[in-house]
C-alpha positions as CSV (number, residue, x, y, z in Angstrom):
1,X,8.9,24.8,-10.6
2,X,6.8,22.0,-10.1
3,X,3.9,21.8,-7.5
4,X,5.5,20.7,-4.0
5,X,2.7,18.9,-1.5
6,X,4.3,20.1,2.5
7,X,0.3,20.4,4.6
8,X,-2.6,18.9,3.8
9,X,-5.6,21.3,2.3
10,X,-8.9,21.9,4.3
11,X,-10.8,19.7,2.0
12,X,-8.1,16.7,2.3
13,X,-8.9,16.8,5.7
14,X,-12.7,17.2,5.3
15,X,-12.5,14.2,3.0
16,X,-10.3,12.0,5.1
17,X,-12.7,12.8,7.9
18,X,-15.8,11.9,5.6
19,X,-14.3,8.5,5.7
20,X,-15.4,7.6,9.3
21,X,-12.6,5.4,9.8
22,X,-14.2,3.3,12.7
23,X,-10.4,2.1,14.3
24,X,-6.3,2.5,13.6
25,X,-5.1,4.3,10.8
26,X,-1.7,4.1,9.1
27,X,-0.3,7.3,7.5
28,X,2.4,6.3,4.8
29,X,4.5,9.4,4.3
30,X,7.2,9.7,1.6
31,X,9.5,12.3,2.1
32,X,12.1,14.4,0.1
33,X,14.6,16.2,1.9
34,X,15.8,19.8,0.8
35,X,19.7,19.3,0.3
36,X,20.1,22.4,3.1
37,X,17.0,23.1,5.5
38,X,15.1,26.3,4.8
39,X,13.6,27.6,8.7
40,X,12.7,30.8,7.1
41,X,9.6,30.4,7.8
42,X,10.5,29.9,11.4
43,X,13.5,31.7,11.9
44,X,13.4,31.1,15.4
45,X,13.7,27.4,15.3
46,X,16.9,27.6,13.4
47,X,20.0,26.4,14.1
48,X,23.3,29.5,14.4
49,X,24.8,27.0,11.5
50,X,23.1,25.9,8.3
51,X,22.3,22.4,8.5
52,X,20.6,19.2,5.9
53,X,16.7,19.3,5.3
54,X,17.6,15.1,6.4
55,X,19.0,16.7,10.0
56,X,16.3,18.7,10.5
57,X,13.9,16.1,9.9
58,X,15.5,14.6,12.3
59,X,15.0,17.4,14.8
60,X,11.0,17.1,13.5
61,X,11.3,13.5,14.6
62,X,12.9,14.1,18.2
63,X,10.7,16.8,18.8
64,X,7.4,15.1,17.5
65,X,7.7,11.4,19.1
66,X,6.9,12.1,23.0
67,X,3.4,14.2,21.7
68,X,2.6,11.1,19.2
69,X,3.3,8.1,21.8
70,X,1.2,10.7,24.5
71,X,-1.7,10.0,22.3
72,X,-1.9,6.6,21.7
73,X,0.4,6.7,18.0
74,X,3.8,5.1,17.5
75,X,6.5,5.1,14.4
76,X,5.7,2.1,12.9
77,X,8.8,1.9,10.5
78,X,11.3,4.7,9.6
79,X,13.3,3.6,6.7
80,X,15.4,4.7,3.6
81,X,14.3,5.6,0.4
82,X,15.2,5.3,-3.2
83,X,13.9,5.4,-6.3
84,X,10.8,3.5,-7.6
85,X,11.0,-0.2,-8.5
86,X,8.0,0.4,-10.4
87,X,6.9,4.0,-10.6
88,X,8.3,6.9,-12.5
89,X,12.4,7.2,-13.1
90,X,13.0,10.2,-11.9
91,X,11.1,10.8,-8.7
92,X,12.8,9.5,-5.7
93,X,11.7,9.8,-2.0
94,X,14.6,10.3,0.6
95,X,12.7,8.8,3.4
96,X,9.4,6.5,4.4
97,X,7.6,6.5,7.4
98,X,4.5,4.8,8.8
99,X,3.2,6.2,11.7
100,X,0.4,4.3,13.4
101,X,-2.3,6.0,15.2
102,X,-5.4,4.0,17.4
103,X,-8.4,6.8,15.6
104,X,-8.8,9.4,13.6
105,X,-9.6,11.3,16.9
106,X,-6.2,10.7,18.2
107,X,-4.8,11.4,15.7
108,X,-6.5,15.2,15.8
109,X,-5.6,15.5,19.4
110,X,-1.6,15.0,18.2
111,X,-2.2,16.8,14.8
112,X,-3.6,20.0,17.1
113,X,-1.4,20.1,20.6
114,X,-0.5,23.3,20.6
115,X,3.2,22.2,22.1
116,X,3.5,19.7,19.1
117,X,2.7,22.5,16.6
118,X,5.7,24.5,17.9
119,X,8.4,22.3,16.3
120,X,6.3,21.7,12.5
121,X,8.9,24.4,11.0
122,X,11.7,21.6,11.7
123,X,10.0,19.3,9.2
124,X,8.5,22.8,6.6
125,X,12.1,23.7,6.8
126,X,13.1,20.0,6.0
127,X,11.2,19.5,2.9
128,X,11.4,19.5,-0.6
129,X,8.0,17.4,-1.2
130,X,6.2,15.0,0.4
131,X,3.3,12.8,0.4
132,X,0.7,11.6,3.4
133,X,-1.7,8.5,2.6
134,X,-4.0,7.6,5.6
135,X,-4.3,3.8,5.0
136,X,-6.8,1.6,6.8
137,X,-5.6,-2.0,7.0
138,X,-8.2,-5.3,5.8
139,X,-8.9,-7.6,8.1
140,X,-7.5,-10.8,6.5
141,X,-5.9,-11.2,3.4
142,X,-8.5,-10.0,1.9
143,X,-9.3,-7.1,-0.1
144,X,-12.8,-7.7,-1.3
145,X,-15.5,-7.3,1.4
146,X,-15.4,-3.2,2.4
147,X,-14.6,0.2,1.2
148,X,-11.9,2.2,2.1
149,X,-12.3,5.4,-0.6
C-alpha cells in the first residue's frame, strides 16, 4: 500500500511555525475521497447507513465552517478535481479547497477548538489521501523580493 498523508506530523507543524508568517495564509488542500467513508475510528460519528468518503466530507465541511468563519478564516474556493494537466497520470485528486485564514495564530485557535475537533473523524473517515500546502501570497506580481521556504 502506498503511504497515505491524512494529519500533519509534529515537525510539519514546527516547521510551518518556524516560518513566522507575519499576515494571511492560504492552505491549498487536495483531497481524495475513499469510495465508502470509513468512521471506524470514530464510530460514534457514523451515520446507521454506509455512506461516500465525498458525503462525508461534506459533513466535515458543514460541521467545520461556523468554527473557521468564528476565527477570522473563510472557504476561499471549493471546487472539483481531476487529474493532472501536468503532473503524474495516475494520481487524481477528487476535490481542491483553499481555505483562507488572517494568521498563523488564527488559524491555531480554529485548528485547536475543542468543539471543532469533535467532527475531524467526518473528514479521517472521508479520506483516501490528501495534501495541505500553507501558501503565503507575493505582494505584486512578483516573485523575486522575499522568502517564503
Amino acid at each position: 500500500m502506498t503511504e497515505r498523508y491524512i494529519d500533519p506530523t509534529q515537525e510539519s507543524g514546527r516547521t510551518l511555525f518556524s516560518r513566522h508568517i507575519p499576515g494571511e495564509v492560504v492552505m491549498l488542500n487536495l483531497l481524495r475521497f475513499r469510495d465508502e467513508a470509513d468512521y471506524s475510528a470514530s464510530p460514534e460519528l457514523a451515520p446507521d447507513v454506509p455512506i461516500s468518503g465525498r458525503q462525508a466530507y461534506q459533513a466535515y465541511i458543514d460541521h467545520t465552517l461556523p468554527y473557521l468563519e468564528a476565527t477570522g478564516g473563510s472557504l476561499a474556493l471549493l471546487g472539483e478535481g481531476g487529474r493532472y494537466l501536468i503532473g503524474p497520470e495516475e494520481e487524481r485528486w477528487d476535490c481542491v479547497m483553499l481555505v483562507r485564514q488572517n494568521s498563523l495564530a488564527d488559524f491555531m485557535a480554529f485548528a485547536s477548538d475543542a468543539a471543532y475537533l469533535k467532527g475531524m473523524g467526518h473528514r479521517t473517515a472521508a479520506l483516501e489521501d490528501s495534501r495541505l500546502l500553507p501558501v503565503v501570497e507575493f505582494n505584486g506580481n512578483s516573485i523575486l523580493g522575499g522568502s517564503n521556504d
